[in-house]
C-alpha positions in Angstrom: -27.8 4.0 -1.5 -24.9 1.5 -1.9 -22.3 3.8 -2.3 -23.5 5.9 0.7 -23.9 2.8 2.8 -20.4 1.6 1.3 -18.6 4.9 2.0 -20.1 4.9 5.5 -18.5 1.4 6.1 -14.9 2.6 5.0 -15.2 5.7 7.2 -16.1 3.6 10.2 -13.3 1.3 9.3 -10.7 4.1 9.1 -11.7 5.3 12.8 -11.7 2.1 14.3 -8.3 1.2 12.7 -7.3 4.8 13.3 -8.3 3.5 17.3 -6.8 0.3 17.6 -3.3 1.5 15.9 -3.6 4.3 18.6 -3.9 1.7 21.5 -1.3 -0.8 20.5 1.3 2.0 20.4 0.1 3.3 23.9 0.2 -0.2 24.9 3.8 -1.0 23.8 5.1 2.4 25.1 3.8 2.2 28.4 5.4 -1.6 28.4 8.5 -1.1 26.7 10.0 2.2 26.9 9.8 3.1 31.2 11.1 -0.4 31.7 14.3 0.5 29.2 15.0 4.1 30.1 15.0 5.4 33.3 13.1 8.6 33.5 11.1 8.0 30.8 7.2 8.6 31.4 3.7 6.5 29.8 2.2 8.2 27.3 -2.0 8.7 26.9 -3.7 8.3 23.6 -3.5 11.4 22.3 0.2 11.6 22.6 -0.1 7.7 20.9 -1.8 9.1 18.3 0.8 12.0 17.6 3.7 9.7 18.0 2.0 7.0 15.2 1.3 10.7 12.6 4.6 11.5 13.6 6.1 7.9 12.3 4.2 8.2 9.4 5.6 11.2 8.5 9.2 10.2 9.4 9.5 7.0 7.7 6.4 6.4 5.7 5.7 10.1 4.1 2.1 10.2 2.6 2.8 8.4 -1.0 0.6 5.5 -0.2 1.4 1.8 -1.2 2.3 0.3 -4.6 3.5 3.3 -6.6 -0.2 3.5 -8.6 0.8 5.2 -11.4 3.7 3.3 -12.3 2.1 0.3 -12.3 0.1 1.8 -14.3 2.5 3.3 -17.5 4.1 -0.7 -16.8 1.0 -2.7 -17.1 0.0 -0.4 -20.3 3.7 -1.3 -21.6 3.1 -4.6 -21.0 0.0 -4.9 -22.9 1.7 -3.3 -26.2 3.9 -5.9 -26.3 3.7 -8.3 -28.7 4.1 -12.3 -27.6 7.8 -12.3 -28.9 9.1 -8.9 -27.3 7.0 -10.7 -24.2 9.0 -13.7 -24.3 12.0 -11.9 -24.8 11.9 -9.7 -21.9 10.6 -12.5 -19.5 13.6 -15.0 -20.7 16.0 -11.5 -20.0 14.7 -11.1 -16.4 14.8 -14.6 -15.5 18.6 -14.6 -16.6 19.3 -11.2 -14.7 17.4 -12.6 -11.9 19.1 -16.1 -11.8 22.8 -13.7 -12.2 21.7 -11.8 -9.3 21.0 -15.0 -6.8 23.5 -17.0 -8.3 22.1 -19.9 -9.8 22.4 -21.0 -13.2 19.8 -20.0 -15.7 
């Protein structure tokens, strides 16, 4: 019963974000873009919606967030490592890091 109730929850959550995204880029069209191009019309909340999919497509693609996996195969390298090879490659990246920003290590 949870996990119905639970799955339920996240489906309404979707929708209503799915919503509010769709309203805040109506909103901003219709403010911003006929004020800055002349000729330029306001858009409803289907063509909102379109124009968000179409963004997501453009510049977001449909990988997600966080690269999963290779957290993942990094995490499981991680926890192979002994306590000296983890000392090792933390002392490494802090010197690489401290190269790359220009302090001293």
């Amino acid at each position: 019963m949870k996990f119905r109730i639970r799955c339920a929850g996240k489906a309404l959550f979707v929708i209503v974000a799915i919503g509010v995204l769709g309203w805040v880029v109506m909103s901003l069209w219709n403010w911003v873009i006929p004020a800055l191009f002349v000729g330029a019309r306001t858009i409803d909340f289907a063509h909102a919606l379109g124009l968000l999919v179409l963004s997501r497509i453009l510049f977001g693609g449909f990988r997600g967030h966080g690269g999963g996996w290779r957290q993942r195969r990094h995490w499981r390298k991680w926890e192979a490592m002994t306590p000296e090879e983890r000392e090792h490659f933390q002392s490494a990246w802090r010197s690489g890091r401290a190269r790359r920003s220009g302090e001293e290590a």
